[in-house]
ChimeraX commands (.cxc) that place a marker at each C-alpha (Angstrom):
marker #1 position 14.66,-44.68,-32.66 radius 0.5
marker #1 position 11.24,-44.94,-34.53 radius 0.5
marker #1 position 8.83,-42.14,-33.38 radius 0.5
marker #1 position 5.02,-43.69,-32.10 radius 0.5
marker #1 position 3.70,-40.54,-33.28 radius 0.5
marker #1 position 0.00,-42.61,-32.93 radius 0.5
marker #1 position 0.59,-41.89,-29.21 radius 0.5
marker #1 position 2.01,-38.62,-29.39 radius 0.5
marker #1 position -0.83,-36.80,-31.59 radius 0.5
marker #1 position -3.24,-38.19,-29.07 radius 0.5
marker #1 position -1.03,-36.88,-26.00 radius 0.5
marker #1 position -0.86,-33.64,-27.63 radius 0.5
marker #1 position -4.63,-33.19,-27.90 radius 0.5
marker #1 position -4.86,-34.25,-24.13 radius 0.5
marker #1 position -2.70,-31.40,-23.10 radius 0.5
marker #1 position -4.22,-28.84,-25.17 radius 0.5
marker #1 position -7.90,-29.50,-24.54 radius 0.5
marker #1 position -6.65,-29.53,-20.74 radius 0.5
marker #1 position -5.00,-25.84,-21.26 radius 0.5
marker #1 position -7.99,-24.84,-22.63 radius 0.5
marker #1 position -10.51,-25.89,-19.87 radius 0.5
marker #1 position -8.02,-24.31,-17.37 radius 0.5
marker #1 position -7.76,-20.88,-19.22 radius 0.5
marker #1 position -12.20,-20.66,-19.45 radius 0.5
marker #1 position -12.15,-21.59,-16.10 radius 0.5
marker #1 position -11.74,-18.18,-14.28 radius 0.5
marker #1 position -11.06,-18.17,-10.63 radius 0.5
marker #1 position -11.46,-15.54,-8.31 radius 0.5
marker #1 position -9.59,-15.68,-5.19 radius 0.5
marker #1 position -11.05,-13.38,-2.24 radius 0.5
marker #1 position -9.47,-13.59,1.54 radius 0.5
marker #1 position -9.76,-11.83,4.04 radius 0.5
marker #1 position -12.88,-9.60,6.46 radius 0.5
marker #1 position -15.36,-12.08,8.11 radius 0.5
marker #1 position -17.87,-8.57,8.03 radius 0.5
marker #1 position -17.82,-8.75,4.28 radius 0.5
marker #1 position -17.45,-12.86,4.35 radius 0.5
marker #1 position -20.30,-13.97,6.78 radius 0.5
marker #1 position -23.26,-12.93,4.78 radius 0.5
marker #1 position -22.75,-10.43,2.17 radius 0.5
marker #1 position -20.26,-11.68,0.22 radius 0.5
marker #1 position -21.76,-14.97,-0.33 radius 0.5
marker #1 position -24.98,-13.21,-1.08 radius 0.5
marker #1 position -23.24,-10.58,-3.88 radius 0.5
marker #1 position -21.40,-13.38,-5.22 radius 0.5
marker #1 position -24.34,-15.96,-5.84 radius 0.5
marker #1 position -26.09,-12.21,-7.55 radius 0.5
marker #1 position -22.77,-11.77,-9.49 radius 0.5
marker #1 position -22.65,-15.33,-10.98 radius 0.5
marker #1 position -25.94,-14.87,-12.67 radius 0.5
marker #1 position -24.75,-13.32,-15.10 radius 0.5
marker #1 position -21.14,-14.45,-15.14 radius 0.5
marker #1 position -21.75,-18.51,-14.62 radius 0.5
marker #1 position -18.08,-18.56,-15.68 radius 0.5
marker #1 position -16.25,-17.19,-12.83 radius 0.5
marker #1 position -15.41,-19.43,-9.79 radius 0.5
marker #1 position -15.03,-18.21,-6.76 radius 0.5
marker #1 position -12.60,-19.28,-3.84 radius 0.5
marker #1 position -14.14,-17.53,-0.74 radius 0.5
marker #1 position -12.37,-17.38,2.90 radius 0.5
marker #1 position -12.80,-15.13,5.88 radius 0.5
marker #1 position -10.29,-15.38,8.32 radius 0.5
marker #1 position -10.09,-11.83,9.26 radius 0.5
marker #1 position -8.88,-8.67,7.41 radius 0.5
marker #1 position -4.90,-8.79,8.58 radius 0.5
marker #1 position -4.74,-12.47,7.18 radius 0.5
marker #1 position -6.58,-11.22,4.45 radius 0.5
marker #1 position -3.74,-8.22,3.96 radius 0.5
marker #1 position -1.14,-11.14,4.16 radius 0.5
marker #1 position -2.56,-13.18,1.63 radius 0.5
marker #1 position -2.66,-10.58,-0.93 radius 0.5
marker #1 position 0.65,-9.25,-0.03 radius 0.5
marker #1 position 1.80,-13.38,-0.37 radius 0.5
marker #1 position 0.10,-13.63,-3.96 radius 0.5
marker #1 position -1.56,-15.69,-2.54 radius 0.5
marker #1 position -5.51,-13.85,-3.32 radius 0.5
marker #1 position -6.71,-11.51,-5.76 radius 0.5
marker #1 position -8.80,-8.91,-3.57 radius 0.5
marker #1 position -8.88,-8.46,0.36 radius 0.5
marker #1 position -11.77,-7.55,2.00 radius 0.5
marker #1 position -11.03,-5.08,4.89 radius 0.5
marker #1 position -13.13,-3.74,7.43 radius 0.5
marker #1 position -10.51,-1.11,8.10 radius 0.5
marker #1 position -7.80,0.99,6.75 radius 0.5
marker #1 position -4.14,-0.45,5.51 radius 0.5
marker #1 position -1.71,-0.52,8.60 radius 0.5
marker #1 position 1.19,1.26,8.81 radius 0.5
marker #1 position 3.23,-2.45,8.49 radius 0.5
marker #1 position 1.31,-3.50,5.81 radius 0.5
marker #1 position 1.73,-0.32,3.72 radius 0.5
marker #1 position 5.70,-0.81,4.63 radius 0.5
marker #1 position 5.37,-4.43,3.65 radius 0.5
marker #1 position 4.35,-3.40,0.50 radius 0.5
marker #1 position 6.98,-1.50,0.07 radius 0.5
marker #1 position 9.68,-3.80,0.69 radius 0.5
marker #1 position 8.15,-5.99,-1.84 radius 0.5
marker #1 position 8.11,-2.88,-4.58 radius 0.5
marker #1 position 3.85,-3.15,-4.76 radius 0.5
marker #1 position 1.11,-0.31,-4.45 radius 0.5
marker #1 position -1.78,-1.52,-2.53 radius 0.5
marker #1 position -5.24,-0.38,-4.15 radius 0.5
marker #1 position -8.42,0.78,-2.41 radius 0.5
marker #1 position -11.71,0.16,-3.46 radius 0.5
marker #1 position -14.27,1.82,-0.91 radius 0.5
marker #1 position -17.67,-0.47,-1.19 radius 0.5
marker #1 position -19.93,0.90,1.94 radius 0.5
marker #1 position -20.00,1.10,4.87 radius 0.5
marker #1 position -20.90,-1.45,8.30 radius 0.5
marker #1 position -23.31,-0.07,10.35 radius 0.5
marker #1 position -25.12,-0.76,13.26 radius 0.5
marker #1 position -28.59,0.70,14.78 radius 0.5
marker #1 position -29.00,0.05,18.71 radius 0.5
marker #1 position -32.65,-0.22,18.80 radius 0.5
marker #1 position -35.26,0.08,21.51 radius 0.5
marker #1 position -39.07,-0.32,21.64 radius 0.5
marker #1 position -41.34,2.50,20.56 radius 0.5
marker #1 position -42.93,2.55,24.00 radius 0.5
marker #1 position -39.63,3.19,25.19 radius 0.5
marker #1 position -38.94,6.95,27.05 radius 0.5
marker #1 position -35.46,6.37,26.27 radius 0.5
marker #1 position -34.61,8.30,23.04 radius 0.5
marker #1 position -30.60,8.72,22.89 radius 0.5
marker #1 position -27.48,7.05,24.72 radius 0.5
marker #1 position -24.28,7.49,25.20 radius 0.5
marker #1 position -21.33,5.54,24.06 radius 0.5
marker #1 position -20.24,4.73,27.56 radius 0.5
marker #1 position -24.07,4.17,28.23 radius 0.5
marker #1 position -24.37,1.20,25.31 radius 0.5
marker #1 position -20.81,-0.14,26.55 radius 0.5
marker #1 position -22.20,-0.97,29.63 radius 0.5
marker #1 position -25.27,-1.83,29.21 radius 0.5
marker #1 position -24.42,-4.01,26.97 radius 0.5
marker #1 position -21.81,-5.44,29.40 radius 0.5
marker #1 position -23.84,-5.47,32.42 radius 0.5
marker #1 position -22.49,-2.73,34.31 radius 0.5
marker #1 position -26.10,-1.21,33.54 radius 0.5
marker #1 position -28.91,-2.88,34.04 radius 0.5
marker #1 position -31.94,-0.97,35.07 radius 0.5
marker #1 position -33.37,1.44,32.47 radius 0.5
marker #1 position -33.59,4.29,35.41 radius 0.5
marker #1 position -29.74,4.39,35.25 radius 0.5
marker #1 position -30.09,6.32,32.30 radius 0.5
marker #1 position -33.40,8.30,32.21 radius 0.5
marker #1 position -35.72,5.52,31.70 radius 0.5
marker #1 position -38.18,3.85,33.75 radius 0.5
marker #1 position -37.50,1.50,36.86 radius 0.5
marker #1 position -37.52,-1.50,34.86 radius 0.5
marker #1 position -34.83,-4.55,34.07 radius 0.5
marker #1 position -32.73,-4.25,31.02 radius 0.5
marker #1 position -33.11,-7.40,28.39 radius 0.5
marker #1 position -30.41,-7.68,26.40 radius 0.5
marker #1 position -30.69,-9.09,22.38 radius 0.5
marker #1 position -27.86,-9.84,20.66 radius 0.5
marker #1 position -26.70,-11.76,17.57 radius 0.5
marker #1 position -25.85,-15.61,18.42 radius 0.5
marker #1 position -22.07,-15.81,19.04 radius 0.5
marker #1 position -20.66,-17.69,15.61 radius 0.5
marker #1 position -21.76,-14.80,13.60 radius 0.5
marker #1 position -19.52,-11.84,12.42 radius 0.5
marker #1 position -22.00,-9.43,13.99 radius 0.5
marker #1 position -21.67,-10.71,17.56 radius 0.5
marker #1 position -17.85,-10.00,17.17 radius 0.5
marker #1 position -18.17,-6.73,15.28 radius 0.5
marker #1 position -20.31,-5.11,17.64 radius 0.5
marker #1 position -18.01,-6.31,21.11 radius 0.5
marker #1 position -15.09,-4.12,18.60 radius 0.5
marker #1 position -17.69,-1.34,17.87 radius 0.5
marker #1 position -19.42,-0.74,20.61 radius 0.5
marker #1 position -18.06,-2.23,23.91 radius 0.5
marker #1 position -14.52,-2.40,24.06 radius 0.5
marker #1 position -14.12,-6.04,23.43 radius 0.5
marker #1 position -15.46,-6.64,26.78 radius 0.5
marker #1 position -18.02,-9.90,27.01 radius 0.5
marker #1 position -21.72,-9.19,26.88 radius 0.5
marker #1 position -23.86,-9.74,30.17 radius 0.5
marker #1 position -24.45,-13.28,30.67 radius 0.5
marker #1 position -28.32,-12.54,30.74 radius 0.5
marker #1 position -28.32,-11.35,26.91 radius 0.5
marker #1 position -30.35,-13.23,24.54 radius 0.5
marker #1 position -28.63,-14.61,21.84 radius 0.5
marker #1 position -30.47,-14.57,18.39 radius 0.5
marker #1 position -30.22,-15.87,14.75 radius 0.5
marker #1 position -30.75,-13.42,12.80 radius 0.5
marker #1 position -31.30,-9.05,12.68 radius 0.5
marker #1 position -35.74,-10.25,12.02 radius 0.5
marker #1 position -34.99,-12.25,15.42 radius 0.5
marker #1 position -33.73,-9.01,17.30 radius 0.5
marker #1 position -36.22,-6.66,15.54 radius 0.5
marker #1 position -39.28,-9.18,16.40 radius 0.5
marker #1 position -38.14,-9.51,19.77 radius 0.5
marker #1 position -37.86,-5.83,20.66 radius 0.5
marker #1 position -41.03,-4.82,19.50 radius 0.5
marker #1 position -42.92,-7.41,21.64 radius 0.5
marker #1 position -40.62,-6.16,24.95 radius 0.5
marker #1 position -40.77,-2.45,26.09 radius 0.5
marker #1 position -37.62,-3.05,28.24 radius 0.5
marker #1 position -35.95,-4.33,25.17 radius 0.5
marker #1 position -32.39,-3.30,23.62 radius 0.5
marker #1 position -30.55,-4.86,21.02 radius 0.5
marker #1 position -28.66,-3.81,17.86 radius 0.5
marker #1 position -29.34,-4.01,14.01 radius 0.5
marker #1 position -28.62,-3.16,10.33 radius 0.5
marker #1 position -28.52,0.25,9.90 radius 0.5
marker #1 position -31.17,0.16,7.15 radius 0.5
marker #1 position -33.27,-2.83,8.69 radius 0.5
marker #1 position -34.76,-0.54,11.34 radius 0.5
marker #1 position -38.77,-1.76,11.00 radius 0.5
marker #1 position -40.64,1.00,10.62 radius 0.5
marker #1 position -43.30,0.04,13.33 radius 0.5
marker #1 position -42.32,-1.29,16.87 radius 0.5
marker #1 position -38.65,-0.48,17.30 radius 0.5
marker #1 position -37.11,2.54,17.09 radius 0.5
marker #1 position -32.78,3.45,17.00 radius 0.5
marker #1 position -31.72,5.98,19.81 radius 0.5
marker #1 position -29.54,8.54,19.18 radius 0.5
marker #1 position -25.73,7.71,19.93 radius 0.5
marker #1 position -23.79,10.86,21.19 radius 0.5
marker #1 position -26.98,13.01,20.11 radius 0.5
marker #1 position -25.86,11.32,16.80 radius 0.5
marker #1 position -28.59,9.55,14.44 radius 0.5
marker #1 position -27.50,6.59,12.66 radius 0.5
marker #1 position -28.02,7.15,8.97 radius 0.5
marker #1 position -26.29,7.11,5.35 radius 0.5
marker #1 position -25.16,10.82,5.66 radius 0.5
marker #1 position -23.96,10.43,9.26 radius 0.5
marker #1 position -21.31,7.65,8.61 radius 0.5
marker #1 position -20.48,8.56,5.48 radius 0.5
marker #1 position -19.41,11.68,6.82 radius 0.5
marker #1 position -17.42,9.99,9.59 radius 0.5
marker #1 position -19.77,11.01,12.22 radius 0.5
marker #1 position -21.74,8.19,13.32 radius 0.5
marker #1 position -19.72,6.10,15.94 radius 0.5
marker #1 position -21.01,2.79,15.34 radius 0.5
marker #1 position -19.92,2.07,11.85 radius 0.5
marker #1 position -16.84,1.18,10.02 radius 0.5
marker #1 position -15.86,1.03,6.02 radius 0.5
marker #1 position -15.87,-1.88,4.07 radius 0.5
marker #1 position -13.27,-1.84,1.08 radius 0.5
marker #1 position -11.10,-4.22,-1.13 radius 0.5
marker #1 position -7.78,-4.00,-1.60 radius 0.5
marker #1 position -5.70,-5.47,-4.28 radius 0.5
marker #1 position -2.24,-5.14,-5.78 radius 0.5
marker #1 position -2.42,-1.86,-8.37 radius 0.5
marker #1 position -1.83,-3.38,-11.75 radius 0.5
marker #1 position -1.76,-6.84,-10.92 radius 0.5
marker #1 position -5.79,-7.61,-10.68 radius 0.5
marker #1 position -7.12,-9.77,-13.42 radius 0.5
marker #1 position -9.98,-8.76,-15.55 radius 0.5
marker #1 position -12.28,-10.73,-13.32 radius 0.5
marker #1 position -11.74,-9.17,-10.34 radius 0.5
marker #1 position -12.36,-5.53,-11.99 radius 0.5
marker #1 position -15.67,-6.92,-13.01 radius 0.5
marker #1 position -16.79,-8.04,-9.53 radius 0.5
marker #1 position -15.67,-4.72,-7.95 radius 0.5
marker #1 position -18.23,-2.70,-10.76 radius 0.5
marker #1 position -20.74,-4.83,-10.03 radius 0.5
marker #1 position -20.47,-4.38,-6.27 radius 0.5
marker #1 position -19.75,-1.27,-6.43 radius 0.5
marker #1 position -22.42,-0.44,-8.85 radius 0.5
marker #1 position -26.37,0.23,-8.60 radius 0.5
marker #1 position -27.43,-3.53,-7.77 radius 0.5
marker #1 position -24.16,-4.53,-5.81 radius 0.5
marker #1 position -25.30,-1.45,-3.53 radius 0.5
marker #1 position -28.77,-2.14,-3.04 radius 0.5
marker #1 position -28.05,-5.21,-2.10 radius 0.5
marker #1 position -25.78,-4.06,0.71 radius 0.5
marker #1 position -28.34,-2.04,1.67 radius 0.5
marker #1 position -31.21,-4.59,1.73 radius 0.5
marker #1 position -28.68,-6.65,4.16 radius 0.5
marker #1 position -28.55,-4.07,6.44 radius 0.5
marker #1 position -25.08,-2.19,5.17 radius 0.5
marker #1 position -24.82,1.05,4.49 radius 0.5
marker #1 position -24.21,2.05,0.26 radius 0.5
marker #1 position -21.62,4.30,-0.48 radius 0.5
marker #1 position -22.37,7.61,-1.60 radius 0.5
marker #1 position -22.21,6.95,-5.65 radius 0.5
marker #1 position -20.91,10.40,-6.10 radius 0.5
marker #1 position -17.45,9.81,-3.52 radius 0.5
marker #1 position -14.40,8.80,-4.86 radius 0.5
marker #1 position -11.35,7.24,-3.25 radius 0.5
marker #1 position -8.56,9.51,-3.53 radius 0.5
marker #1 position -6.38,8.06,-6.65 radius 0.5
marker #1 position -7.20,4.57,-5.45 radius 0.5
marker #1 position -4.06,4.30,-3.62 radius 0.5
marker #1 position -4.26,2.66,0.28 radius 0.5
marker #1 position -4.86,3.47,2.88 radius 0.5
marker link #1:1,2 radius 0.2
marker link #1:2,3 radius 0.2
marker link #1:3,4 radius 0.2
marker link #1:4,5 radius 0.2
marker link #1:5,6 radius 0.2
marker link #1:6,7 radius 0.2
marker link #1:7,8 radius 0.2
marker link #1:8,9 radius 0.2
marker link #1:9,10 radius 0.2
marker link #1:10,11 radius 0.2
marker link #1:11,12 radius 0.2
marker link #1:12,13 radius 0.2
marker link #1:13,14 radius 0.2
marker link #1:14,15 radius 0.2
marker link #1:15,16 radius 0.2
marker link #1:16,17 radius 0.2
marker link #1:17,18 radius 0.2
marker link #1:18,19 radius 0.2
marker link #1:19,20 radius 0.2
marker link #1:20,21 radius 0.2
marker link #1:21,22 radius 0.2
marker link #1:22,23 radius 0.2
marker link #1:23,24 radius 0.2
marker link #1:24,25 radius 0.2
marker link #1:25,26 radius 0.2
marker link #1:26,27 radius 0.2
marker link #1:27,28 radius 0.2
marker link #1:28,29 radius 0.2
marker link #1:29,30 radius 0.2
marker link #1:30,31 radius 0.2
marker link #1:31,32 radius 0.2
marker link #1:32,33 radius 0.2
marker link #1:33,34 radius 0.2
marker link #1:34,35 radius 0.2
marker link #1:35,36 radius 0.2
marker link #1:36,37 radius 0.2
marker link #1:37,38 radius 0.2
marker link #1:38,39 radius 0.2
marker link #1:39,40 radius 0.2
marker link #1:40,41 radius 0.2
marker link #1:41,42 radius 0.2
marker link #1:42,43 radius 0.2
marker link #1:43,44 radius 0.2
marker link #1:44,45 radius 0.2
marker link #1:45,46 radius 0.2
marker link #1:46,47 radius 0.2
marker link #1:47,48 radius 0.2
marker link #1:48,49 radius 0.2
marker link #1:49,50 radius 0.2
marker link #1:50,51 radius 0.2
marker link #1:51,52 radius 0.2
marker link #1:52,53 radius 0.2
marker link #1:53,54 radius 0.2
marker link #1:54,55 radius 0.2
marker link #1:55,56 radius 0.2
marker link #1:56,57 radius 0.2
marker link #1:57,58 radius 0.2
marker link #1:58,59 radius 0.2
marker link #1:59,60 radius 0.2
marker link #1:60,61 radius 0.2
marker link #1:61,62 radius 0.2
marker link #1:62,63 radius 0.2
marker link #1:63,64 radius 0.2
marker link #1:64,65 radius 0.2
marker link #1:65,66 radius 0.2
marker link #1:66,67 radius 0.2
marker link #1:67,68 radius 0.2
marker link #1:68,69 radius 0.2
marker link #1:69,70 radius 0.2
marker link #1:70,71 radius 0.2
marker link #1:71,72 radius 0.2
marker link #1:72,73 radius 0.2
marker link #1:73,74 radius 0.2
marker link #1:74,75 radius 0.2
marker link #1:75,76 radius 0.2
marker link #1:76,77 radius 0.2
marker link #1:77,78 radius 0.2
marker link #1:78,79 radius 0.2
marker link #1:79,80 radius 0.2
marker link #1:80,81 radius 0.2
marker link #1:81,82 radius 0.2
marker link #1:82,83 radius 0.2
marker link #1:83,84 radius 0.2
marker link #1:84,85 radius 0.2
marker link #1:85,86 radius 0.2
marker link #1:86,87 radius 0.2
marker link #1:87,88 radius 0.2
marker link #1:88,89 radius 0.2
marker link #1:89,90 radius 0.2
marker link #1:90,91 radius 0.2
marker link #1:91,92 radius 0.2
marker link #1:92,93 radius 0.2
marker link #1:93,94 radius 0.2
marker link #1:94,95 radius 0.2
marker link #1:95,96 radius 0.2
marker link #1:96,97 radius 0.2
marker link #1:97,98 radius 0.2
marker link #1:98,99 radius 0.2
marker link #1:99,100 radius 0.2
marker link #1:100,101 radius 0.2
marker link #1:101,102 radius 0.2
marker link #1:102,103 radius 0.2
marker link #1:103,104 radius 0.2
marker link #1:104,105 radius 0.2
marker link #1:105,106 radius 0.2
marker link #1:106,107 radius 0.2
marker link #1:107,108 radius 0.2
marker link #1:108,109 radius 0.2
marker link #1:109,110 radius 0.2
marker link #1:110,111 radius 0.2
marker link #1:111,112 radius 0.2
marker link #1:112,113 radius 0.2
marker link #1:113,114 radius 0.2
marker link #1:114,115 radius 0.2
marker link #1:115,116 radius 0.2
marker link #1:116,117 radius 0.2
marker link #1:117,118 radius 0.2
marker link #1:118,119 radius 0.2
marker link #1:119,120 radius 0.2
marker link #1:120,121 radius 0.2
marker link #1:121,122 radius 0.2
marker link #1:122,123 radius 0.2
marker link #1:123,124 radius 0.2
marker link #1:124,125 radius 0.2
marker link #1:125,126 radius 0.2
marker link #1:126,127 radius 0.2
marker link #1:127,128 radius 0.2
marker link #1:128,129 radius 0.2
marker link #1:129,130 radius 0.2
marker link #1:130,131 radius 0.2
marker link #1:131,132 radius 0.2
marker link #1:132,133 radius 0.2
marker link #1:133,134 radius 0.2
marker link #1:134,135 radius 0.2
marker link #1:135,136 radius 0.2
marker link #1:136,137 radius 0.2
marker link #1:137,138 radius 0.2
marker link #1:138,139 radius 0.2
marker link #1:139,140 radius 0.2
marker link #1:140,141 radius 0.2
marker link #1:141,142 radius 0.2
marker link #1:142,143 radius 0.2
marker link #1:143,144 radius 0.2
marker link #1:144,145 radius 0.2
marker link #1:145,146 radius 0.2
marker link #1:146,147 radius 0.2
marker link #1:147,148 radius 0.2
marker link #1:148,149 radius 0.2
marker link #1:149,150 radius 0.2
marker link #1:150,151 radius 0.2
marker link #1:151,152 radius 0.2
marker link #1:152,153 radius 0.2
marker link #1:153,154 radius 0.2
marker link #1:154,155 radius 0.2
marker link #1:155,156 radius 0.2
marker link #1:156,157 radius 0.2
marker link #1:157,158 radius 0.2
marker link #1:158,159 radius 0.2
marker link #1:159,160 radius 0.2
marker link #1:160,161 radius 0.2
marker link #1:161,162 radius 0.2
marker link #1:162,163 radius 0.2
marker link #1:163,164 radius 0.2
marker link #1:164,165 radius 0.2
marker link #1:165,166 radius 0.2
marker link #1:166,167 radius 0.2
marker link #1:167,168 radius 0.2
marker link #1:168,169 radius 0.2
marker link #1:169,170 radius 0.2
marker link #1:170,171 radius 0.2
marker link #1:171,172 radius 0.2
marker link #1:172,173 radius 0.2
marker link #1:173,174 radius 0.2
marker link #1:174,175 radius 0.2
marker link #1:175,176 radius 0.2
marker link #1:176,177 radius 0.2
marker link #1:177,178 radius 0.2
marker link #1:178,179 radius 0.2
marker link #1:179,180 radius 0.2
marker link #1:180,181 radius 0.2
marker link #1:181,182 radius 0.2
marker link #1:182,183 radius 0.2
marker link #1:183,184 radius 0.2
marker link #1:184,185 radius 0.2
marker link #1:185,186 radius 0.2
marker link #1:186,187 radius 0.2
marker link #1:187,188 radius 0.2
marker link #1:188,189 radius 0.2
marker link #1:189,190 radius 0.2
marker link #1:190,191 radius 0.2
marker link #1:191,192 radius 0.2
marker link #1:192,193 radius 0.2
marker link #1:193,194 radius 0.2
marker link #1:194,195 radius 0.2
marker link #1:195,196 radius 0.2
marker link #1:196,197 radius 0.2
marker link #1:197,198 radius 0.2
marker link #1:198,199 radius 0.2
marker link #1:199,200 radius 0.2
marker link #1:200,201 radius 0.2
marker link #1:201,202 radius 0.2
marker link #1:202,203 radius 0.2
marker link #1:203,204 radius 0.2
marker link #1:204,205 radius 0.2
marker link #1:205,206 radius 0.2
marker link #1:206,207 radius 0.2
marker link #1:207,208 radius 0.2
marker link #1:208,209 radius 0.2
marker link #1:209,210 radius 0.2
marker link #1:210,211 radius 0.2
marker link #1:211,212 radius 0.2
marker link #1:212,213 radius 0.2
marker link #1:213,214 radius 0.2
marker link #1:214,215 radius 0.2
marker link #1:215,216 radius 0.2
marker link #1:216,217 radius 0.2
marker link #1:217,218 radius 0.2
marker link #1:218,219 radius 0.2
marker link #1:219,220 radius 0.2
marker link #1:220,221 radius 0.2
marker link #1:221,222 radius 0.2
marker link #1:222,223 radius 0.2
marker link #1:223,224 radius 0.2
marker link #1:224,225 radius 0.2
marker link #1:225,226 radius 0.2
marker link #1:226,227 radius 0.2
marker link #1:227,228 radius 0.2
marker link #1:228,229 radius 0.2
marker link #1:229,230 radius 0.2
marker link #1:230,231 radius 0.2
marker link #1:231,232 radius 0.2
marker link #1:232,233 radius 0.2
marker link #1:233,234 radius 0.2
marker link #1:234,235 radius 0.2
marker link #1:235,236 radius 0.2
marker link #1:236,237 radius 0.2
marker link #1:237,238 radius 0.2
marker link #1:238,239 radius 0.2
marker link #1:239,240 radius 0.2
marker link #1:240,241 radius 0.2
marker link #1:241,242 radius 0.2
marker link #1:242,243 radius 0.2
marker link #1:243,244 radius 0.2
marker link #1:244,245 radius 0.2
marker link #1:245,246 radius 0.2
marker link #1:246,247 radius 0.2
marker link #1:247,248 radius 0.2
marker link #1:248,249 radius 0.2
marker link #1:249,250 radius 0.2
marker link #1:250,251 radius 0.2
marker link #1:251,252 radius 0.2
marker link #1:252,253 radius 0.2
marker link #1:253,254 radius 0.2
marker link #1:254,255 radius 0.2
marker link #1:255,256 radius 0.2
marker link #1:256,257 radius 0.2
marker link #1:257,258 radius 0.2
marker link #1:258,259 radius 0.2
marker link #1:259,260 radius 0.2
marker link #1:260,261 radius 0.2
marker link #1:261,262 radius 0.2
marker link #1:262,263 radius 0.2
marker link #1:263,264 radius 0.2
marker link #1:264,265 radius 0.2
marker link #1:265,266 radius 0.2
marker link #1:266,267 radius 0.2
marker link #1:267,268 radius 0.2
marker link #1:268,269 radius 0.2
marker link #1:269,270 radius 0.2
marker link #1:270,271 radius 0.2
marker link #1:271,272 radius 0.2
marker link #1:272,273 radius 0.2
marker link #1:273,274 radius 0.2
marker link #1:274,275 radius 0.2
marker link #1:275,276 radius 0.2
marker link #1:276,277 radius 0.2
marker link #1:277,278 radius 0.2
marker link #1:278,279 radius 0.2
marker link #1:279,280 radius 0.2
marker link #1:280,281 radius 0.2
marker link #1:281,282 radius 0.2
marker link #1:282,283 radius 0.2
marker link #1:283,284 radius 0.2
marker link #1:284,285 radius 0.2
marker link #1:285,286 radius 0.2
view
C-alpha cells in the first residue's frame, strides 16, 4: 500500500506542537481548606502569578478531609489543611506505601473585639461561647455595664462565619439577633461606632483607634501567643503533599508563600505569619 506521507508529515507536526503546548502549560492542582480557599489563597495566587504568568492554577475548597482524600487519590498536588493529618489518613497513607509532607504556612487567628469605651477588658472561653450564642446577653453578666449585647459577625457564606462557630462556640448557632457583615472593615467600623458592641476579627486587623481585643483566658491574642500554642482562638494553616511526588511548581508556590511577601500578605489579611525562624520537624505529617 502506497504511503500519503503528505498527510502524515502534517499529522505529525499537529501532535508535536500539541505536546508541546501541554508540557509549557503548567498546572497546579490545590484542594482542599475553605480557611486557606475563601480569601487568601486566591489573593497569594493572583501575587504568585505575577511573576510566574505560566503556571495555571486549579483552585477548590471543599474542606480539608476532602482535600486529604484528593491528594491521597492523586487526584491534587498540595492540600490545604486547617489542621493536623488524622490518624486514618496517616494509615491511609500507609496502605498506599506514601509519606505525607507538611508544610507549616501560619497560622488562623481570630481577635474578639470590643469598643474602647468598653469596661470589659478579658473573657472567658465559656463567656464568648455564649455570648456569642445567646445564652449571654447583657454585658453585666460578665462585669460590664447593664447594657444589651449586639452581636457582629461575618455574613454566613464566608469561611470565617464557619471557622469561628468551630473555634469559639462549639458549633452551636449564633443568636438570632447577631448582625451579619461583609467583611472584617464591616465588623471593625461597626464596633467602634457601638459601645455595647462585640464581634470578632483578624488577628492583625485590630484598628488601632476605636476597638480594642479582650483578653481570652487572661490570654492576649498575638503572633507569640499562638505560635506558641497558647492562644485559644487560632488554628495552623499548612499544605500537605505526597513526599517526593510534588512537581517543581508546587515547590515554587510553597517558597513563595512561605517566604517574606507570601507572609506579609497573610498578615495584611488578617492571618497570623509563621515565625521565619520555626521549622517543621523533618517535614513529615502530622
Amino acid at each position: 500500500m502506497k504511503t500519503t506521507w503528505k498527510w502524515i508529515v502534517p499529522l505529525l507536526i499537529a501532535v508535536s506542537v500539541g505536546l508541546a503546548s501541554a508540557e509549557e502549560e503548567k498546572v497546579l492542582v490545590i484542594t482542599g481548606s475553605n480557611t486557606f480557599g475563601e480569601e487568601l489563597g486566591p489573593r497569594l495566587i493572583e501575587v504568585f502569578q505575577k511573576d510566574h504568568p505560566d503556571i495555571r492554577f486549579e483552585l477548590t475548597t471543599p474542606g480539608t478531609g476532602a482535600g486529604m482524600l484528593a491528594l491521597l487519590n492523586n487526584d491534587c498536588h498540595l492540600a490545604p489543611a486547617s489542621r493536623i493529618a488524622t490518624e486514618d489518613e496517616l494509615r491511609l497513607a500507609r496502605a498506599r506505601d506514601v509519606r505525607l509532607r507538611s508544610h507549616f504556612i501560619g497560622s488562623y487567628g481570630v481577635s474578639v473585639i470590643v469598643n474602647t469605651e468598653s469596661a470589659v477588658r478579658g473573657l472567658t472561653v465559656a463567656e464568648i461561647r455564649d455570648i456569642f450564642t445567646g445564652e449571654i446577653t447583657n454585658w453585666s453578666e460578665v462585669g460590664g455595664p447593664d447594657a444589651t449585647i449586639n452581636v457582629y459577625i461575618r455574613d454566613p457564606v464566608s469561611g470565617t462565619y464557619l471557622g469561628f462557630q468551630e473555634l469559639a462556640m462549639e458549633y452551636q448557632p449564633y443568636v438570632e439577633s447577631a448582625v451579619p457583615l461583609l467583611s472584617y472593615d464591616e465588623i471593625n467600623e461597626a464596633i467602634r461606632k457601638d459601645p455595647n458592641g462585640i464581634g470578632y476579627t483578624g488577628m492583625t486587623l485590630v484598628p488601632e483607634s476605636g476597638v480594642r481585643a479582650v483578653l481570652v483566658n487572661g490570654i492576649p491574642g498575638n503572633i507569640m501567643s499562638v505560635n506558641e500554642g497558647m492562644y485559644p482562638y487560632a488554628r495552623g494553616l499548612r499544605f500537605y503533599s505526597i513526599r517526593g511526588q510534588e512537581p517543581r511548581e508546587a515547590w515554587t508556590f510553597i517558597r513563595f508563600v512561605r517566604g517574606r511577601d507570601g507572609q506579609q500578605i497573610l498578615q495584611e489579611m488578617g492571618y497570623v505569619p509563621r515565625v521565619l525562624q520555626r521549622l517543621d520537624p523533618g517535614g513529615i505529617a502530622p
